[in-house]
Structures are given as structure tokens and as C-alpha cells.
Phi, psi and omega in degrees: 000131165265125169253051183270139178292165176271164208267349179306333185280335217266126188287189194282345180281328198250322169317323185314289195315299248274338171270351166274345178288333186272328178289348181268325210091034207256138169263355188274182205221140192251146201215097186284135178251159191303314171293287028302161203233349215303312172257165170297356192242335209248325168308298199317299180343281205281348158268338176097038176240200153261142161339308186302289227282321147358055189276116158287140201236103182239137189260134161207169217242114158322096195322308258227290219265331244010059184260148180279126150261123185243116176284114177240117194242149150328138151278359171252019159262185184240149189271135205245081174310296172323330172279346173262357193282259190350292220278338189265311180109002178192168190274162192235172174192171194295166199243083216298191160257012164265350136328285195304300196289313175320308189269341184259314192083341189261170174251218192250127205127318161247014167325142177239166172263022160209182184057016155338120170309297182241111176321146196259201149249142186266145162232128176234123172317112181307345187282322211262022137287354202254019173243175197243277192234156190236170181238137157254192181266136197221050168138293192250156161278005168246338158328153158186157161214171195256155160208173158254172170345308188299302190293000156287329167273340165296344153287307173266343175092001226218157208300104150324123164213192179269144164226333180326113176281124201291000000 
């Protein structure tokens, strides 16, 4: 018997992700939790993991082209904006949340690294290659799904790179 709730049960933000990861070939199951999910430190809780393994989706607006930049980090690092400016080719800046849900559809907390309105550019922290499995964000600020590294860059499509802020 499976015991996974149906993904039908799932509210529409997080049904989005759980059909884009099945249109990608990703087996995993997006799993709303009782708790928020919202920071990285509040994932790790309710799912029972660590901070690190959190890649936390930080958005931020491409001054010049205004394309949503989505940043997938460690959650216990902190992001080094100028290095993500250099990667991009242009200067960025924080992002609002009307910013964020306009380009994305999700709001902020619950960015996922797929099922985007308008594809963004992905950058993902070369630190979340050194773990063996990760949580992103799927949707919700309660929302999550587990993948590993690997399956993240097969998913997004998106740059590995040092982001890390020294």
C-alpha cells in the first residue's frame, strides 16, 4: 500500500511543482508539512535534517534585462551578490515580492527551483554539490521535496558555481 498522500490533495502551488518534477522524470513527492518551511532553519526542523542540506531559492532582479535571478544556496551560506552580478553579466538587486510572484508565480519562501512562470537564470552554490541529499522549497512556505545535487542541476538546467559570501 502507499502511503504517500495523493498528489491531488496538494494545494495548487505545490501540485504545480509535484507536475513539473514528474514532466522532468524526478520520482520525488512534494510533501506539505505541518510546520513552515519558510527559512532554512525552519525546513531543517520539520523535516529533520540540517541547515546546509536546505537549498534554500533566493530571487533577485537582473537590473538592466529585469529577468528573475534564482539563486540555490546552502542554507547555511550567505550569497555573495557581486559574484552573482559577474555570472550574470549584469547588476542585480533584491527582489521584492511582487517581483518574485510575478516572475515566478510562487511567493517568497516558497520558491521552487522548477515550475516558474517564466524561466529565470539558475545559479546553484557549488557547496550543495558536496552533500549527499537536499530539500528545496516546492511551492509553499510549507511545501518541500527531497532530491540530490545532481538532480538539481538536471532540473534547472543552471550554473554551479563559488556564491558563497567569504
Amino acid at each position: 500500500m502507499n502511503d504517500e498522500a495523493p498528489t491531488a490533495a496538494l494545494p495548487p502551488a505545490a501540485q504545480r511543482v509535484q507536475n513539473a518534477l514528474a514532466a522532468r522524470g524526478h520520482q520525488g513527492r512534494v510533501r506539505v508539512m505541518p510546520a513552515s518551511t519558510r527559512t532554512s532553519a525552519e525546513a531543517a526542523a520539520a523535516i529533520g535534517c540540517t541547515v546546509a542540506q536546505i537549498a534554500k531559492s533566493i530571487v533577485f532582479r537582473a537590473k538592466t534585462s529585469q529577468r528573475a535571478v534564482l539563486v540555490m544556496a546552502s542554507g547555511v551560506n550567505r550569497i555573495d551578490e557581486k559574484k552573482v552580478a559577474a555570472l550574470v553579466g549584469e547588476s542585480i538587486g533584491k527582489a521584492d515580492a511582487e517581483f518574485v510572484r510575478g516572475r515566478t508565480g510562487f511567493v517568497i519562501g516558497g520558491v521552487p527551483p522548477v515550475g516558474h512562470e517564466t524561466p529565470p537564470i539558475v545559479l546553484i552554490d557549488r557547496d550543495l554539490l558536496t552533500l549527499g541529499n537536499i530539500w528545496a522549497a516546492a511551492g509553499t512556505p510549507h511545501a518541500v521535496f527531497a532530491l540530490t545535487p545532481d538532480d538539481l542541476v538536471a532540473l534547472t538546467k543552471g550554473q554551479v558555481a563559488d556564491i558563497r559570501a567569504a
